[in-house]
N, C-alpha and C positions, 0 to 999 in steps of 0.2 A: 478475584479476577473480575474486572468487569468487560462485557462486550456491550460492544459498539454497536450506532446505527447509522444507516447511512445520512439521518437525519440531524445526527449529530455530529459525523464528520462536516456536512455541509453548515453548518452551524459555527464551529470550531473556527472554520474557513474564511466565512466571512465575517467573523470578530480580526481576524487578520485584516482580512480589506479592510474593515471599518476605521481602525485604529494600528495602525501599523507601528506605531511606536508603544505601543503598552508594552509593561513587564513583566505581568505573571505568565503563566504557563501551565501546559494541562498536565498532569501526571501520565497518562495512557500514551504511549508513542505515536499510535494512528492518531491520534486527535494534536497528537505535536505537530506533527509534519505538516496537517491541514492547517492547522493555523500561520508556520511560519511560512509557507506557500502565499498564503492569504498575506502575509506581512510583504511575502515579497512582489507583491499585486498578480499573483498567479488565482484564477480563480476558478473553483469546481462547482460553482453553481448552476450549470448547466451540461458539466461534464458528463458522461455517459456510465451507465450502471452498468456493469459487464461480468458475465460468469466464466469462471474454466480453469484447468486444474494446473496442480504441481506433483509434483513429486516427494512427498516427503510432507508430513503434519507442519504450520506455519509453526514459527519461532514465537517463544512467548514475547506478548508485543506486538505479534503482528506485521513486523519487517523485518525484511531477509536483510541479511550480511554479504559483503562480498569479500567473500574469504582471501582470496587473489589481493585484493588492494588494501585489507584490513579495515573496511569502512562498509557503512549503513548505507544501505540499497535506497532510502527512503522512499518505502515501498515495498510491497508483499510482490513478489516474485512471481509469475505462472508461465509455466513451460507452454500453455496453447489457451489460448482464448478463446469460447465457441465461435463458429465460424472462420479464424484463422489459421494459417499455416503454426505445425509447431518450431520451437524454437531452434537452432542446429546442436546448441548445446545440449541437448535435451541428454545424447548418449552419457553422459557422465552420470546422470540418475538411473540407470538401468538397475532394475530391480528393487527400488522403492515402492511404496504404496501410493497408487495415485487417490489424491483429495481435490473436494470440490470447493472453490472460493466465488465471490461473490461482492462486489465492491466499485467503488469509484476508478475509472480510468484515468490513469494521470499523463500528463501531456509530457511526458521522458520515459523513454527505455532504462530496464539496467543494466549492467556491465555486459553482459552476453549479448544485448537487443531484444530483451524479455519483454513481455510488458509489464506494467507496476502498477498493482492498484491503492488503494485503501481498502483494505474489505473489514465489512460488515461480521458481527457474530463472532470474530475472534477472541481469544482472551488476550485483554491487555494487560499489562503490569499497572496497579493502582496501588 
């Protein structure tokens, strides 16, 4: 498993801006997403580093599922972001273990109105 940094998300990202029509691809799902983001001239090079938890150890990979629609969050999942209100969904997680993340802020919510980052220190699938 490799983990990520936020350095190299941001890196991923803007090989996306750079060249938006290239064809390889990263193996690591976090570093996918950044790139085709960056493909689609979305860009986290200034976006904000943000901490705060979820409910439940992230999925390996590093992006949550939306079970509900049968599709990739793209994007790790966190029920509260420090300083924000938590999510309304949040009851469905009662009594999970809360975990702390650490990550790029992306400019969409997921299916609930979560927020979604890329975070740092996960294990990704390599």
């Amino acid at each position: 498993m490799k983990k990520v940094t936020t350095d190299e998300i941001r890196k991923a990202n803007l090989e996306g801006l750079n060249d938006p029509q290239s064809f390889w691809d990263y193996y690591t799902p976090t570093l996918s997403v950044a790139l085709d983001l960056g493909r689609c001239g979305i860009s986290l090079q200034d976006a904000p580093v943000v901490s705060g938890i979820r409910y439940g150890k992230a999925p390996d990979g590093g992006i949550s599922n939306n079970y509900r629609d049968g599709i990739s969050e793209r994007g790790l999942s966190l029920a509260k972001i420090d300083g924000a209100e938590e999510v309304g969904s949040v009851v469905w997680f009662e009594g999970r273990e809360e975990h702390r993340y650490t990550g790029i802020l992306l400019p969409y919510k997921g299916s609930d109105g979560e927020a979604l980052i890329l975070a740092e220190g996960v294990d990704n699938l390599d």
